[in-house]
Each structure stands twice: as C-alpha cells, then as structure tokens.
N, C-alpha and C positions, 0 to 999 in steps of 0.2 A: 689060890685066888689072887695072890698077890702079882706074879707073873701074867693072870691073863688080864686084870686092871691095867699097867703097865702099859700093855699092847695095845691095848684100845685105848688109851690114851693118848698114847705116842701116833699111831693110824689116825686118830681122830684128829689131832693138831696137825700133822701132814697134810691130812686130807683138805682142811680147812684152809691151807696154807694153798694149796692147788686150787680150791673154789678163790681167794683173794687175789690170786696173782693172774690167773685167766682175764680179772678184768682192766687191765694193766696191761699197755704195749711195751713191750720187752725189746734190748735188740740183740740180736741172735747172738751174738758171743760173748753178754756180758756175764756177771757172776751173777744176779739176777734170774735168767733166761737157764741158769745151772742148775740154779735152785727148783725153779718151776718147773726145768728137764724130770728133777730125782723126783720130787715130788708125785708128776706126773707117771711114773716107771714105776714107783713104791706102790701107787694106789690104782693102776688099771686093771690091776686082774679080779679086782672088788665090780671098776664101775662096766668096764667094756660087756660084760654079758646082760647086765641090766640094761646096757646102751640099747640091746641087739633084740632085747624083747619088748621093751618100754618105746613109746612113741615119743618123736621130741615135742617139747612146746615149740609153742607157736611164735615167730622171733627171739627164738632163744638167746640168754644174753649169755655172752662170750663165751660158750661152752657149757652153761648152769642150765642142767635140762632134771626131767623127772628121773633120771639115772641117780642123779647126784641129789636129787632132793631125799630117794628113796634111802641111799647110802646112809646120809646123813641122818635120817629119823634114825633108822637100823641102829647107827653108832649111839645115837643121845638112849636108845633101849638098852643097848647092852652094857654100855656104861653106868646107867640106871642100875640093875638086876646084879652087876657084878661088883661093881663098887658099891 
C-alpha cells in the first residue's frame, strides 16, 4: 500500500505542477519550459485519451479542460481510498 500512496502522490504533485505552469508563458529554452516539458510527458498517457473522449470547455483556460478536471477528481479518489 505503501508503494502505490507514493505514486499517486508523486503523479498527483506533477500533475498539479502541469495544471500551474500551463497558466504561465514560459520561453522555450528556459529550465522552466523543461520543467513543464517532463511534467507534461509524465502525465499525458493519463490525460490525452480522456482529452479524446471528453468535450473541451468552452474558452478553456490554457489548457485546463474537463480532461484534467476529470484526472484530478480521479487522483483526490484514489489518494483518498489508498492512503
């Protein structure tokens, strides 16, 4: 149990880390825009198929659609149930 609290924790604060930094102009080669890169790399094969069924909102802001809203419930559940 202890191992998969860990991981959703660690996903959860990435992930969290990608919704913050989305609303932030970055400029392309700084350490920054590195960050955002992994970030972004670590947690798309969570959000991109939810992207792909979920409808976006309506002026979504910088990227924070129901993909990511949905993630993020998901994670505060299983964070919940396992920790």
């Amino acid at each position: 149990m202890a191992i998969i609290c860990i991981v959703l924790l660690a996903f959860q604060f990435v992930f969290i880390l990608r919704i913050a930094m989305s609303f932030f102009p970055l400029k392309q080669r700084g350490t920054a825009a590195g960050v955002r890169d992994l970030a972004i790399l670590m947690t798309d094969p969570v959000v991109l198929p939810l992207r792909r069924k979920l409808p976006p909102l309506p002026g979504a802001l910088a990227g924070f659609g129901v993909a990511e809203i949905a993630v993020i419930l998901a994670l505060f559940m299983l964070t919940a149930i396992f920790c």
